[in-house]
N, C-alpha and C positions, 0 to 999 in steps of 0.2 A: 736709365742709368741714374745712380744715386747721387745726387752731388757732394752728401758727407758720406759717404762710402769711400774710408782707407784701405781701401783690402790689396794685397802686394800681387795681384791677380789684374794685371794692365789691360784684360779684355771686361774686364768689371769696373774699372775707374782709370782716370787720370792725376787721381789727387795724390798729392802729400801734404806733408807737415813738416816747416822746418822753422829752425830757431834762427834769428839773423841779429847783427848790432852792428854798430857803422860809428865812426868815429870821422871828421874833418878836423885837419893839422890847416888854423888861419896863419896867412901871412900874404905877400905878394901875391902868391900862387898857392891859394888852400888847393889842398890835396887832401883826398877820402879815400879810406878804407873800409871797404866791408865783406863782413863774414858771414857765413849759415853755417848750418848744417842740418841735411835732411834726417828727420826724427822718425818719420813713419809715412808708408804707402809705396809705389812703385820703385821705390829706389832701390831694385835687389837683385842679387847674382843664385846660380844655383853653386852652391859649396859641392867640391869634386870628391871631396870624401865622403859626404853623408849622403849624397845627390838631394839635400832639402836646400827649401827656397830661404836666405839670409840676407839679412836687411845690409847694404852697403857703407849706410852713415856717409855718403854724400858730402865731402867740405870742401868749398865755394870760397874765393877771399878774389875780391875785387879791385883795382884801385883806380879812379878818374883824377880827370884835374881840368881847368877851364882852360881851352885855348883859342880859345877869342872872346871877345866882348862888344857889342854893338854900343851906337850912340843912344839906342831908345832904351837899354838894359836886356836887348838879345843876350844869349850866351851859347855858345857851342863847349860843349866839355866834350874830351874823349875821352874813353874808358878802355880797362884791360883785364882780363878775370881766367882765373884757371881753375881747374877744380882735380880732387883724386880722393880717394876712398883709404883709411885706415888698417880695412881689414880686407882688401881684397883686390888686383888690378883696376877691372872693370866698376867704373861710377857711375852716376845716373847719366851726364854728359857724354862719354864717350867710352870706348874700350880701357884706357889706359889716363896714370895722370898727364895733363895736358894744358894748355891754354885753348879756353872753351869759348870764350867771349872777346871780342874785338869791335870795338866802333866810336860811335859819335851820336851824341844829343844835342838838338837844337831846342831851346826851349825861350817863353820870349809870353809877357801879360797881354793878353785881350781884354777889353774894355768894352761889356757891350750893358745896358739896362740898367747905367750907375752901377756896377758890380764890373773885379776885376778874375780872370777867368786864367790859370799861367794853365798851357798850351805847349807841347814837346812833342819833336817828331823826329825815332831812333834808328839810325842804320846798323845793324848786328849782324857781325861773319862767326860764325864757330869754324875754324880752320880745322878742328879737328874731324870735324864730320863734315865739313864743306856744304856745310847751308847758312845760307843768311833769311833773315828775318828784320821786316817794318814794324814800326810803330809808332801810334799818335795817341795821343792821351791829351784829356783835358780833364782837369780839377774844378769838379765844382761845388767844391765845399771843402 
């Protein structure tokens, strides 16, 4: 398999291409937003009138917020994200527009070799297709 291989042919690749930007509103409780939307690759439906393969455009809008804070600088945010297509029910996420993403971030600096290393690890439900998904990530660089 190709890793830059965009082709809308999902037994050919996994990839897309999308555009994203994020904005955080500071105050007591910053709150984030953010958006995509899928430009090119797998995102696509078959159109019932032409029976050809069209790309969905995919748009994503997010939004977290922190709801706890540790004494070391822990943080757990929770997040909530939905997603639906402009031109057609079915989007990359799910059948229909929907609330695609649900969860929690815990994220929190590690300190190892005089170098500081921030460390997160996510719990995510897609309610809409009823699976969830782990994740850990570490930054380093």
């Amino acid at each position: 398999m190709d890793i830059f291989n965009y082709s809308t042919d999902p037994s050919k690749t996994g990839n897309f291409v999308d555009i994203g930007a994020g904005y955080t509103f500071q105050g007591e409780t910053p709150i984030s937003v953010y958006y995509s939307v899928i430009v090119q690759g797998i995102d696509t439906y078959i159109d019932e009138d032409s029976g050809e393969k069209e790309q969905s455009f995919t748009n994503y809008i997010e939004v977290s917020a922190p709801v706890w804070h540790g004494k070391d600088g822990e943080q757990v945010k929770a997040f909530i994200g939905g997603a639906f297509s402009p031109v057609n029910d079915k989007n990359f996420y799910s059948d229909k527009a929907n609330i695609n993403n649900v969860g929690f971030t815990y994220s929190k600096n590690l300190y190892a070799m005089g170098k500081t290393f921030p460390v997160s690890a996510t719990a995510m439900w897609n309610p809409a297709l009823e699976l969830g998904a782990l994740q850990v990530a570490v930054n380093l660089f």
